[in-house]
N, C-alpha and C positions, 0 to 999 in steps of 0.2 A: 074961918075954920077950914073949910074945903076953897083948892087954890081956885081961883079963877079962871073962866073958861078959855079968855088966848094965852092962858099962863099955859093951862093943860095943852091945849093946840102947838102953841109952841115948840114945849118938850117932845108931842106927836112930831112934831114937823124933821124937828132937829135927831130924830130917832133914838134918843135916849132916855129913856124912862127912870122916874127916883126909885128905890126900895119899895116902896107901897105901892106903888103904879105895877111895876113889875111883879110884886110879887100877886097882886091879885089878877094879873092879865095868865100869869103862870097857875091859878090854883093851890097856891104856897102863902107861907106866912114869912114877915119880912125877916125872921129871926134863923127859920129855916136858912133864908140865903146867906145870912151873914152866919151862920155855923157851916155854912159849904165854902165859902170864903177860903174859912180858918182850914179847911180838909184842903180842897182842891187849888193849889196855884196854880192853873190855867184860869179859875176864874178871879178876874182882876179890873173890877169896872169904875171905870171913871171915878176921880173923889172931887168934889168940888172947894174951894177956898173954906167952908166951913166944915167940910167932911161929909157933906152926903154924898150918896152915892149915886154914880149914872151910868145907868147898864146898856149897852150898845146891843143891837139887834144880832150880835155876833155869840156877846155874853149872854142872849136870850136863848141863843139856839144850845149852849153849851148847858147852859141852866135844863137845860129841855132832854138834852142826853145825859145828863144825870140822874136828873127825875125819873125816866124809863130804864136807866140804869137799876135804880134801886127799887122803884115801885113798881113796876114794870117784870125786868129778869130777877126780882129779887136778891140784888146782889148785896154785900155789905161794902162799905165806904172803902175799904180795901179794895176787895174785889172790882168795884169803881173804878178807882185808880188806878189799876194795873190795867185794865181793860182799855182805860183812855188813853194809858201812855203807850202800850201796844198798838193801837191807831195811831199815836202821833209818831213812831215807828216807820208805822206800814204806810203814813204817808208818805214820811220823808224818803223810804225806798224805795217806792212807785214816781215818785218824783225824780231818784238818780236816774233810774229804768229808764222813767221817759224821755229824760233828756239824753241820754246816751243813745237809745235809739233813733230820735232827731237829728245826731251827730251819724250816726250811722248814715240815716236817709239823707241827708244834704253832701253827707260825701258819696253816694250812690248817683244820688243827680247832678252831681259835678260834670259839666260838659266832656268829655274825654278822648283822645286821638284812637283811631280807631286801634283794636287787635290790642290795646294796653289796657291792664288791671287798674282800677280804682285805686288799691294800696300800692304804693312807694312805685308807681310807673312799672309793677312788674309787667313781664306781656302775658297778656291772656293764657289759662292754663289749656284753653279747649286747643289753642293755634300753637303750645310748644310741640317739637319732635319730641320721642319717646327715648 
């Protein structure tokens, strides 16, 4: 009835948890998940050759801001979803940012001939005549 203990270990090992393992390490019921399934496509966990399900430690954390989502800030499954997709937004923009500024700083530390600008070899604004 209940799997065997290097069966459980295993799934530990491999950091994916079935439905029921999950949903009781979450405080949720497995039906719960699989009705957040059907709301939220970001959550998309593993399916195995028979169809159960294997939630990666990635989908636990997603699992985890939704739950605080709703129970939590009281939000409704809408309200969820817009919220979520606004982080994944504000990631993807903090992420142009950062790498633009990367590009910024590595052309900043570019070795450079003295009295000359970083951009297009102009010469230094401080050293032109007026």
């Amino acid at each position: 009835m209940f799997p065997k203990a290097s069966e459980r270990s295993k799934r530990l090992r491999s950091k994916r948890l079935r439905i029921g393992d999950a949903a009781k390490l979450l405080g949720l019921e497995p039906y719960v998940l699989r009705y957040w399934e059907s709301e939220f496509p970001q959550l998309a966990p593993l399916r195995t050759e028979k169809g159960q399900r294997l939630y990666s430690e990635q989908d636990l954390e997603l699992i985890r801001t939704i739950q605080a989502l709703l129970y939590e800030e009281g939000l409704t499954i809408e309200g969820a979803k817009r919220r979520l997709e606004d982080t994944v937004q504000f990631r993807k923009m903090t992420q142009g940012i950062t790498q633009e500024l990367q590009s910024i700083r590595d052309l900043l530390t570019i070795p450079r001939r003295r009295g000359t600008c970083p951009v297009k070899n102009r010469e230094h604004p401080s050293e032109e005549e007026p």
